[in-house]
VEXDREN-2710 file (C-alpha; in Angstrom, 1 decimal):
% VEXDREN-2710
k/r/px/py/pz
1/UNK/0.0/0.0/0.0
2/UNK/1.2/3.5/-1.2
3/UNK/0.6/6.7/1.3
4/UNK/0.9/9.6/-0.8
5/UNK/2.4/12.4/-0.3
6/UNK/1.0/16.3/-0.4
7/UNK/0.7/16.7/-4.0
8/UNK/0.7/13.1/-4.9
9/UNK/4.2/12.3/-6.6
10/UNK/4.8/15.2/-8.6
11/UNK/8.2/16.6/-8.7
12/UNK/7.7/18.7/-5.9
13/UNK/9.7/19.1/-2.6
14/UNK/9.2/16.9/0.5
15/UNK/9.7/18.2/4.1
16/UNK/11.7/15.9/6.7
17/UNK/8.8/14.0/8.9
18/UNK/6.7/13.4/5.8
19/UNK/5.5/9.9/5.6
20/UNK/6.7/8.5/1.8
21/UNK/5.4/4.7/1.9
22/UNK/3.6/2.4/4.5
23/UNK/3.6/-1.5/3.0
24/UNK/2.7/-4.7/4.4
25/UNK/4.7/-7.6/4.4
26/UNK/4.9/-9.8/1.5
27/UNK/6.0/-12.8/4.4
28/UNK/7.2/-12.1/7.6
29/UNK/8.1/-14.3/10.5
30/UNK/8.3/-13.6/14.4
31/UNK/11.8/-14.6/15.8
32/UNK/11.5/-17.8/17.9
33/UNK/12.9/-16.2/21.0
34/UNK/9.6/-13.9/20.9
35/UNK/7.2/-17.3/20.2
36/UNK/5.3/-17.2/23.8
37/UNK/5.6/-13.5/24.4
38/UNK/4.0/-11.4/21.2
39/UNK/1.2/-12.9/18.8
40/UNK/2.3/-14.9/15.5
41/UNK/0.3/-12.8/13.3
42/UNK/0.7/-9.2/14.4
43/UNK/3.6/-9.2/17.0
44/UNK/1.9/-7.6/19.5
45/UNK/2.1/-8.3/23.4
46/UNK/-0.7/-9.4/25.8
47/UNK/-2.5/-12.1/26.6
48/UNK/-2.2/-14.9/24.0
49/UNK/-3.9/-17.9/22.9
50/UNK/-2.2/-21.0/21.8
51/UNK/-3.1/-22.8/18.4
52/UNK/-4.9/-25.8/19.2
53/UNK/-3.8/-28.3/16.3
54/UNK/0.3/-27.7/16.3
55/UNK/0.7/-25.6/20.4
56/UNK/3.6/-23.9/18.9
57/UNK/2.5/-20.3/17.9
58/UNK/0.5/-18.0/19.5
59/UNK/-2.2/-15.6/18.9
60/UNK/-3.8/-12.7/20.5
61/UNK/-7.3/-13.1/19.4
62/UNK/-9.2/-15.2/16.9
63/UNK/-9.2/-12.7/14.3
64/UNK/-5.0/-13.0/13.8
65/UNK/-5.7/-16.4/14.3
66/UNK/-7.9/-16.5/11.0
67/UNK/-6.0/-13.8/9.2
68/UNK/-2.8/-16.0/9.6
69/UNK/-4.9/-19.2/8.3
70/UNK/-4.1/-19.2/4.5
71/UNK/-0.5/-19.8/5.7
72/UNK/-0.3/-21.6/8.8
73/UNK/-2.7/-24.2/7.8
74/UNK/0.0/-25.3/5.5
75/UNK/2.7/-25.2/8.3
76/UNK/0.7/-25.9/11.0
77/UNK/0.8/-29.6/11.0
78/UNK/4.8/-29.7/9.9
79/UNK/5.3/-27.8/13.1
80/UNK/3.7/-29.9/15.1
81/UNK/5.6/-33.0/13.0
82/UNK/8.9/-31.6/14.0
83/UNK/8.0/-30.5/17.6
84/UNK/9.6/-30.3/19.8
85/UNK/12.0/-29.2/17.4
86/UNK/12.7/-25.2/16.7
87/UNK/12.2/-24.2/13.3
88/UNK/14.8/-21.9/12.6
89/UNK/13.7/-17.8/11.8
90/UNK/15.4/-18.0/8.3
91/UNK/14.1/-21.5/7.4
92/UNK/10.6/-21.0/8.4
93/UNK/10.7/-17.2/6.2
94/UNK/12.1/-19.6/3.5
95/UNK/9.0/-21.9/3.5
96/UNK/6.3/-19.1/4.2
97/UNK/7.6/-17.9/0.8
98/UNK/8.0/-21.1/-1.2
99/UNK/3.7/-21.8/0.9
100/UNK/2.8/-18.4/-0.7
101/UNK/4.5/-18.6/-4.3
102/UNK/2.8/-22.1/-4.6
103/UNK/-0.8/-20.4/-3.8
104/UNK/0.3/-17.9/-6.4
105/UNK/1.7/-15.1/-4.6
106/UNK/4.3/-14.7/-7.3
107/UNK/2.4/-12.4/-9.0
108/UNK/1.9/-10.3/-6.1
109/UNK/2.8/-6.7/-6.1
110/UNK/4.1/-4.1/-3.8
111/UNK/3.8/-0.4/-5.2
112/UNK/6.4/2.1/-4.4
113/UNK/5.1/5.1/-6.8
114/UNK/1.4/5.3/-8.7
115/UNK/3.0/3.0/-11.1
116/UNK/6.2/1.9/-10.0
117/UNK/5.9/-1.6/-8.3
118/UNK/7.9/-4.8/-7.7
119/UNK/7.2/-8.4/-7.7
120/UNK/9.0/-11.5/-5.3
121/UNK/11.0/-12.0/-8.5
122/UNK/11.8/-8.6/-9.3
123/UNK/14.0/-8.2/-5.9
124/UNK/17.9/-9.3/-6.4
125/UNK/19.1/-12.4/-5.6
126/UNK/22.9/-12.1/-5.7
127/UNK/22.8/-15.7/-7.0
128/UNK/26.7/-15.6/-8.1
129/UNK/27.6/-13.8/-4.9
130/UNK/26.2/-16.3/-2.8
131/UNK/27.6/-19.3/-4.8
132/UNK/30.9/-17.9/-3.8
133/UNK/30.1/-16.8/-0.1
134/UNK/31.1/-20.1/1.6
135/UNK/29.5/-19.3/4.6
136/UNK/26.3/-18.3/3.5
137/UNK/26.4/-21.7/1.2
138/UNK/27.2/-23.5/4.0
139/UNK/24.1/-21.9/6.3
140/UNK/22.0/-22.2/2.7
141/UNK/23.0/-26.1/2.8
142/UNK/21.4/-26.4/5.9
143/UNK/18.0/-24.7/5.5
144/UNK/18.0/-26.8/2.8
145/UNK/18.2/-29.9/4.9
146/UNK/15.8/-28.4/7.7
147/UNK/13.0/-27.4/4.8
148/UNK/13.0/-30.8/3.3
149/UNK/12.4/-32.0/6.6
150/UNK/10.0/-29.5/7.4
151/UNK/8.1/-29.4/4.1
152/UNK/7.3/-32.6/4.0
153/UNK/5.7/-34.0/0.9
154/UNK/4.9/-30.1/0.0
155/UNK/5.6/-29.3/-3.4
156/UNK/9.5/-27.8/-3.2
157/UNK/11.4/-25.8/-5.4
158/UNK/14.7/-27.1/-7.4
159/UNK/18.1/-25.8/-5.9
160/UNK/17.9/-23.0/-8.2
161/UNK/14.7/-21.5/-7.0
162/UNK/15.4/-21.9/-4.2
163/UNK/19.3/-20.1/-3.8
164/UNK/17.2/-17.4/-5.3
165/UNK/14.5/-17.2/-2.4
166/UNK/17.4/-17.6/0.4
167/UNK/19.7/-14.8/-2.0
168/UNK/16.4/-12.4/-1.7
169/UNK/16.0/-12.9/1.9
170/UNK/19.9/-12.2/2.9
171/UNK/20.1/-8.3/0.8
172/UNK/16.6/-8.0/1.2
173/UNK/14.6/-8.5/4.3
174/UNK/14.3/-6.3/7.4
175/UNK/14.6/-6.7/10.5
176/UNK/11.1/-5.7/12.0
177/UNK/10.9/-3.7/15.4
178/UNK/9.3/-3.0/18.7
179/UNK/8.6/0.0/19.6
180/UNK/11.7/0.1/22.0
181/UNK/13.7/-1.0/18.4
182/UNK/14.1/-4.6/19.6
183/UNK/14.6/-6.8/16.9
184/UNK/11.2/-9.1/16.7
185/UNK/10.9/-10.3/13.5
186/UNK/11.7/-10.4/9.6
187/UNK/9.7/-9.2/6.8
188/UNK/10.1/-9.1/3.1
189/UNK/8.6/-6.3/1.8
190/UNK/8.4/-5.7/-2.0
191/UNK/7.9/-1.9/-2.5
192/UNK/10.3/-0.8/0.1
193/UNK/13.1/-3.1/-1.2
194/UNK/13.6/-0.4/-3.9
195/UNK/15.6/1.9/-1.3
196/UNK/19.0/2.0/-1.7
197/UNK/21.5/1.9/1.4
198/UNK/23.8/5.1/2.9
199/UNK/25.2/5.5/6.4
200/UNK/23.9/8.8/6.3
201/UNK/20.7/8.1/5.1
202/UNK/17.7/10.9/4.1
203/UNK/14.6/8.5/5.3
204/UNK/14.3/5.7/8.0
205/UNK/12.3/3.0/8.8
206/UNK/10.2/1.9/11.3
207/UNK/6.7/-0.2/12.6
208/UNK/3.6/-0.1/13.4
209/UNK/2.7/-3.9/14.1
210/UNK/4.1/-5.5/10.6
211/UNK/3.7/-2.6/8.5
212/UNK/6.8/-1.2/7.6
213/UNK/6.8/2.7/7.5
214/UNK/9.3/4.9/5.4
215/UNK/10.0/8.4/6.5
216/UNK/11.8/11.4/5.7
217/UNK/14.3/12.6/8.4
218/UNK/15.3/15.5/6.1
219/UNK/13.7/18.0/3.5
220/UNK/14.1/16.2/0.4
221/UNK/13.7/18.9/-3.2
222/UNK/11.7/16.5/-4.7
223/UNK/10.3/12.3/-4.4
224/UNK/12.8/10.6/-6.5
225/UNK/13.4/6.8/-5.3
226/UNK/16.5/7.1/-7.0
227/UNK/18.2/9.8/-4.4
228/UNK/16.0/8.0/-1.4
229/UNK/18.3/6.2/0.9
230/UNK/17.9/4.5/4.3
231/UNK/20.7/2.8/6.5
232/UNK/20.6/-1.2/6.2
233/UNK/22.9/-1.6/9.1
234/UNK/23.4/-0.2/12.7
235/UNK/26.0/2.9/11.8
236/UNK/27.4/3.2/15.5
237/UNK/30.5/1.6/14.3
238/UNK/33.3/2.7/12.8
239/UNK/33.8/3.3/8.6
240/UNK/36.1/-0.1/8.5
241/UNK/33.7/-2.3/9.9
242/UNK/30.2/-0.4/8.7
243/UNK/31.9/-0.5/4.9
244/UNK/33.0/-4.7/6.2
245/UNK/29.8/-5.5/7.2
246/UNK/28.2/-4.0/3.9
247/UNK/30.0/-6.1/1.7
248/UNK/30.0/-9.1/3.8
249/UNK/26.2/-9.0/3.8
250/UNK/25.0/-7.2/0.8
251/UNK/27.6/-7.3/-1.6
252/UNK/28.5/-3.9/-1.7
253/UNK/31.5/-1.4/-1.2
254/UNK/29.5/1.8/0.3
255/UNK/31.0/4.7/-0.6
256/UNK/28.4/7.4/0.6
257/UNK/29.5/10.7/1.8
258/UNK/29.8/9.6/5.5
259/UNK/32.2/6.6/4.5
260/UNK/34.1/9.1/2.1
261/UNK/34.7/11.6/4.9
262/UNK/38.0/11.3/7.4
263/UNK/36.8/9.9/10.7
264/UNK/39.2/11.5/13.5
265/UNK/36.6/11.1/16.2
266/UNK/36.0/7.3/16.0
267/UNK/39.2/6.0/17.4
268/UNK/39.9/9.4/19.0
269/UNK/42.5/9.4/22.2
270/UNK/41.7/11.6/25.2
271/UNK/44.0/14.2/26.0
272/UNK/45.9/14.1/29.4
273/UNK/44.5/17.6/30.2
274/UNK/41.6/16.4/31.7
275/UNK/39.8/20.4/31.2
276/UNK/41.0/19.5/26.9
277/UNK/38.1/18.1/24.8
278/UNK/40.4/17.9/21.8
279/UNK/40.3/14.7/20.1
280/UNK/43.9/13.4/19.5
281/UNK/46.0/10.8/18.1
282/UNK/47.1/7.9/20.1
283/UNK/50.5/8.0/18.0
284/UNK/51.3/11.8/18.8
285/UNK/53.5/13.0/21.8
286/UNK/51.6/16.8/22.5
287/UNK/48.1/17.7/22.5
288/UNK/47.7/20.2/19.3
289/UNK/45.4/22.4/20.5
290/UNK/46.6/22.5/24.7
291/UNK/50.2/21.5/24.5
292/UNK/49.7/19.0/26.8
293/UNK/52.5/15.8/27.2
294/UNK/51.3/12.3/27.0
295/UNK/53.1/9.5/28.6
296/UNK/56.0/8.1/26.9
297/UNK/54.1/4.6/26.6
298/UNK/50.6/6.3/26.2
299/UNK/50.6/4.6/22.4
300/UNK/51.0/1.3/24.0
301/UNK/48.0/1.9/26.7
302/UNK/46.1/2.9/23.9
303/UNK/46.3/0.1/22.1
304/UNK/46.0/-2.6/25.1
305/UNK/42.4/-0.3/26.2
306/UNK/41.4/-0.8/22.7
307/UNK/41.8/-4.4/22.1
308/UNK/40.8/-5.0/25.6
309/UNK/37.7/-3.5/24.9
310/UNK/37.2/-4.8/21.7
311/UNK/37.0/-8.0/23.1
312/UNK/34.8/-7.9/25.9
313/UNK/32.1/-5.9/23.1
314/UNK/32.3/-9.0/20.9
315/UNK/31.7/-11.3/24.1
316/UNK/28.5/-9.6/25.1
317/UNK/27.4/-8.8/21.5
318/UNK/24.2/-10.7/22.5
319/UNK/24.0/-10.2/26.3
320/UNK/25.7/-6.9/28.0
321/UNK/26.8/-7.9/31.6
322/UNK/27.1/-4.3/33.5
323/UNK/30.1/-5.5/35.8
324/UNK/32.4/-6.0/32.8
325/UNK/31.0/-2.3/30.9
326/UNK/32.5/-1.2/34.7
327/UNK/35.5/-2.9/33.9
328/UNK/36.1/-1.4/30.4
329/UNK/34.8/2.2/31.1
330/UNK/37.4/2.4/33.7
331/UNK/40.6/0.9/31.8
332/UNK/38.5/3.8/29.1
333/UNK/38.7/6.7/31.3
334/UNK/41.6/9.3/30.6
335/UNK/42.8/6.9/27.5
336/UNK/39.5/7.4/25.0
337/UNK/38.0/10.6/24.3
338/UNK/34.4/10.8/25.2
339/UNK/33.0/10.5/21.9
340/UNK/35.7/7.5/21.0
341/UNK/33.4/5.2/19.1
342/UNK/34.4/2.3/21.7
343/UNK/33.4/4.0/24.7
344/UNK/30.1/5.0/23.2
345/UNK/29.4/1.4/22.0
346/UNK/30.4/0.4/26.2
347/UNK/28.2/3.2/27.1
348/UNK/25.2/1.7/25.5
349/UNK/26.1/-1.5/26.7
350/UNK/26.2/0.0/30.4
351/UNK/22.8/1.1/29.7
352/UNK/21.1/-1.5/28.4
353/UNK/22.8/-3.8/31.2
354/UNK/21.4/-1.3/33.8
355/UNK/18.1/-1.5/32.6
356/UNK/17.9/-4.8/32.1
357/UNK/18.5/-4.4/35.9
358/UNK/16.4/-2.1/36.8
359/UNK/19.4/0.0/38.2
360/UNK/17.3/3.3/36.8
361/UNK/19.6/5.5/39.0
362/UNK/23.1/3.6/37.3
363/UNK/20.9/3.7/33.9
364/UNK/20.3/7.5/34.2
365/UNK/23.4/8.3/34.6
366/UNK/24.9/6.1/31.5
367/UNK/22.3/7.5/29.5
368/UNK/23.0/11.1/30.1
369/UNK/26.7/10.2/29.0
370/UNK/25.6/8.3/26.1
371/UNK/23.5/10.8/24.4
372/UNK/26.5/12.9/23.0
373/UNK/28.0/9.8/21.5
374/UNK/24.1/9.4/19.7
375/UNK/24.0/12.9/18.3
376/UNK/27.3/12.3/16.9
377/UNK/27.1/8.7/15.4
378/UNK/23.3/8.7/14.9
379/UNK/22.6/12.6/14.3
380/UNK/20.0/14.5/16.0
381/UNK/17.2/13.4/14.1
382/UNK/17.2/9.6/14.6
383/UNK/14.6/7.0/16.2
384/UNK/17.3/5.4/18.2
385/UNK/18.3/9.7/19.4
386/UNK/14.9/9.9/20.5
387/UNK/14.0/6.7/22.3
388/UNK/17.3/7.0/24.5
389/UNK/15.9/10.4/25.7
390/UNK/12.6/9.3/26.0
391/UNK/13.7/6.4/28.0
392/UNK/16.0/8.6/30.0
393/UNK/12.8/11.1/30.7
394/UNK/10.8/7.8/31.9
395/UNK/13.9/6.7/33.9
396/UNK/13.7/10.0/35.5
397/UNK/9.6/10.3/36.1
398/UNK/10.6/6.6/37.8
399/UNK/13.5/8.8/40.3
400/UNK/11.1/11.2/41.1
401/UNK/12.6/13.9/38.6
402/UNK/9.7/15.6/36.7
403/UNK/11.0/18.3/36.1
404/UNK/14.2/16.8/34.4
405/UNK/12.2/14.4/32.6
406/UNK/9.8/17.0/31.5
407/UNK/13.1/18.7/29.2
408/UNK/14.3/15.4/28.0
409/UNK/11.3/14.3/27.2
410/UNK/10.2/17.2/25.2
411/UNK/13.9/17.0/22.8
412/UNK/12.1/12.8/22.5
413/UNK/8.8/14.6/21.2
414/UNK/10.7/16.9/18.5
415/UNK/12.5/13.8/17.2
416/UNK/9.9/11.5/17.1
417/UNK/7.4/13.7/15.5
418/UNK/9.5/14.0/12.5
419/UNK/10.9/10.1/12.6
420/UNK/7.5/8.4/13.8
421/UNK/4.7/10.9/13.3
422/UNK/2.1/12.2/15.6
423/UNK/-0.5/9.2/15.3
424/UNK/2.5/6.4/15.9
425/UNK/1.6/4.5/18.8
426/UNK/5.1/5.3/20.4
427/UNK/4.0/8.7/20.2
428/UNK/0.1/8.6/21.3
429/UNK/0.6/5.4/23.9
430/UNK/3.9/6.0/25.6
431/UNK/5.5/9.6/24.9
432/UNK/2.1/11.7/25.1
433/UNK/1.6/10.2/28.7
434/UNK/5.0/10.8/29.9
435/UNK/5.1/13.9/28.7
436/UNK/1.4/14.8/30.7
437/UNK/3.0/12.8/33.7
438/UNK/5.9/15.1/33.3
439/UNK/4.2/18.1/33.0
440/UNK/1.7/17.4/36.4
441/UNK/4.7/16.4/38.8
442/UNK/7.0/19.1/37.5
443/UNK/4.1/21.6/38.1
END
C-alpha cells in the first residue's frame, strides 16, 4: 500500500517528517525467542492464545488467528511434526515464501510510486555472490536440509529456485521492530526493497505492528526513489567495519559521503589535560590544541584499552553484563576521548545492562553520558536519538525527577514527530503520557 504524499508524486519538494510509503509484508516471521511473548500474526504483546492443532504459535485473538490461516494451515501440521524441534527464523521465512509462491503469490505486487511496483522475483538475488560466499552456502545447505524436513511431501522448489529465495531474503529482508527497536521479527517487503543503502541516510524506517513505514528525516527537493536512501545496518560503528559488514552482507563497497569523509573522532584518544576536549591521536606526543604531554608509553596503553575493549564488546554482543562495561569504562577513562566510538558502544552497553536491571539511577546516569555519542554517530534526528531520551525522561519520572524528565522528554517529542509521526503508537501510547506525567509532577 502507497501513502501519498501532499501533491501526490509530482516533482515537488518533500519536508523531513513526511511519511513516503507504509507496506505490508509480502512474508514475515516472528523470531522464535519472541514465540510465547507477542502474537504470530501481528507481534503484538498481551495475553495470548495458543493454536490448538500444532501448540507452537500463538495468537492474541481469533481474528490474527484466521487472518494468519491461508498460511499456517500449510505449516501448521509440519510444526507440530517436527515439535519439539525449533524451526529456525530464516528457514521458516524460506518456507512461508516457497507456501505463498505455490498459492500464487508470485504475481503479487508491492507499489512504491502510482505506477512503480515490484514483484518477489523482481527483488535481487545475488545468486553468483552467494555461490561464492562459503559461509552463507554452507548456512544455505542447511535450511535446505531443515525445509526438506519441514516441508514434507509439499511441493518444493529445485536448488535453483530456491538459492534465489534464500539470495532475496539475505540483501533484502528487514529486520522488524518493537517500539523500543528490539529486533522481533523479519519481513520481506516488496515496494520498500527499492531503497537504496547510505550511512547517512535521508529517510528511515520503522513499525507499526508488521507494517513497515518509510520516512523522511530530512527535506528532500523532490520524491525521486532514486536519491531516497535508508541505512541497512546499525552505523554506531566505525567506517572499516560499517563498509566490512556492507560487503560481507550485501555485496557492496558503500562509498556514501559519511564513509568518504575522514573519521578523526571514532578512534579518538583523550587528551591528558583532563579540562582539553580535543580529540587526539594515540600516536602523537603533544596535545595540538593545549600543549599537553602524554606519557611516553601512552601509544602502547592505547592500544592494550582498545583491544581490551574490543574483546569484551564482541563477548556480550548478545547479552551486555554491566560489571564487565564497569570494567572497560574504567581501563577507558583518561585513554578514549568521550565520543571514541568504543566507549560510546560500552556506554550503550552499560545502559542496556542497567536497565535490564532495573538499576534506573546507574541507567540514568549512563544515558546522560551516552546521548553525546548518539547525536554524533546517529545525528539529531534519529529513532534510536529519540528513544534514548525518551527512555531517560521515563527513567527520570521513575527517580522522582519531573521536572528533568519533562526537558528530556520534550527533545524525545521533536524527534519523534518528524521520525515516527504524531498518530505512531510510540508517540500517542507511551511519549504523550510521559510527557502529561511530566508536566503534572513538574508543576
Amino acid at each position: 500500500m502507497i501513502k501519498k504524499v501532499k501533491n501526490g508524486y509530482k516533482r515537488s519538494a518533500v519536508g523531513k517528517g513526511t511519511t513516503i510509503l507504509t507496506a505490508k509484508p509480502f512474508a514475515f516471521v516472528l523470531r522464535s525467542s519472541y514465540r510465547i511473548e507477542k502474537c504470530d500474526y501481528c507481534l503484538q504483546s498481551g495475553k495470548l492464545l495458543k493454536c490448538s492443532a500444532c501448540h507452537c504459535t500463538y495468537y492474541c485473538n481469533r481474528t490474527c488467528q484466521r487472518d494468519s490461516w491461508p498460511i499456517h494451515n500449510v505449516e501448521c501440521a509440519n510444526l507440530k511434526r517436527v515439535s519439539p524441534k525449533v524451526v529456525p527464523d530464516v528457514a521458516r521465512l524460506m518456507a512461508r515464501i516457497i507456501i505463498k509462491l505455490n498459492q500464487g503469490g508470485g504475481e503479487e505486487v508491492g507499489y512504491y510510486s502510482e505506477t512503480g511496483y515490484r514483484k518477489f522475483k523482481d527483488l535481487m538475488s545475488h545468486y553468483s555472490d552467494i555461490k561464492k560466499d562459503e559461509k552463507r552456502l554452507e548456512h544455505f545447505t542447511c535450511l535446505c536440509g531443515v525445509l526438506i524436513e519441514f516441508l514434507g511431501d509439499l511441493p518444493m522448489p529445485n536448488s535453483v529456485e530456491l538459492m534465489g529465495i534464500y539470495g532475496r531474503i539475505c540483501v533484502n529482508s528487514f529486520n522488524i521492530y518493537d517500539l523500543d527497536m528490539n529486533g522481533i521479527g523479519i519481513g520481506i517487503y516488496l515496494g520498500p526493497s527499492i531503497l537504496d543503502h547510505s550511512c547517512a541516510p535521508n529517510a528511515i524506517a520503522n513499525f507499526e505492528g508488521t507494517n513497515i513505514v518509510i520516512r523522511t528525516i530530512e527535506d528532500i527537493p523532490c520524491l525521486d526513489w532514486s536519491q531516497i536512501r535508508i541505512s541497512y545496518i546499525d552505523v554506531l560503528k566505525t567506517t572499516q567495519d560499517r563498509r566490512a559488514e556492507l560487503k560481507n552482507s550485501y555485496y557492496f563497497w558503500c562509498d556514501c559521503k559519511k564513509c568518504e569523509q575522514p573519521e578523526s573522532m571514532a578512534e579518538a584518544a583523550a587528551c591528558p589535560n583532563k579540562s582539553c576536549t580535543h580529540p587526539c591521536t594515540s600516536h602523537i606526543n603533544v596535545c595540538p590544541k593545549c600543549n599537553t604531554k602524554f606519557p611516553e608509553n601512552f601509544k602502547e596503553i592505547f592500544d592494550e584499552v582498545s583491544d581490551f575493549t574490543a574483546h569484551h564488546l564482541q563477548s556480550m554482543k548478545n547479552i551486555a553484563y554491566l560489571d564487565v562495561c564497569k570494567v572497560c569504562l574504567r581501563k577507558q577513562e583518561n585513554v578514549l576521548h568521550p565520543l571514541n566510538m568504543q566507549h560510546v558502544q560500552t556506554l550503550q552497553a552499560a545502559f542496556d545492562s542497567a536497565v535490564s536491571l532495573q538499576h534506573w539511577e546507574e541507567a540514568e546516569s549512563y544515558a546522560k553520558r551516552l546521548i553525546n555519542g548518539y547525536l554524533m554517530y546517529y545525528g539529531e534526528i534519529h529513532p534510536l536519538t529519540g528513544i534514548l531520551y525518551l527512555m531517560t525522561g521515563k527513567i527520570q519520572l521513575y527517580l522522582e525527577k519531573a521536572k528533568q524528565a519533562l526537558e528530556v522528554l520534550k527533545k524525545a517529542n521533536s524527534i519523534l514527530m518528524i521520525t515516527h509521526g504524531e498518530k505512531h503508537t510510540l508517540i500517542q501510547e507511551h511519549l504523550k503520557p510521559l510527557l502529561y506525567q511530566a508536566t503534572v509532577e513538574g508543576a
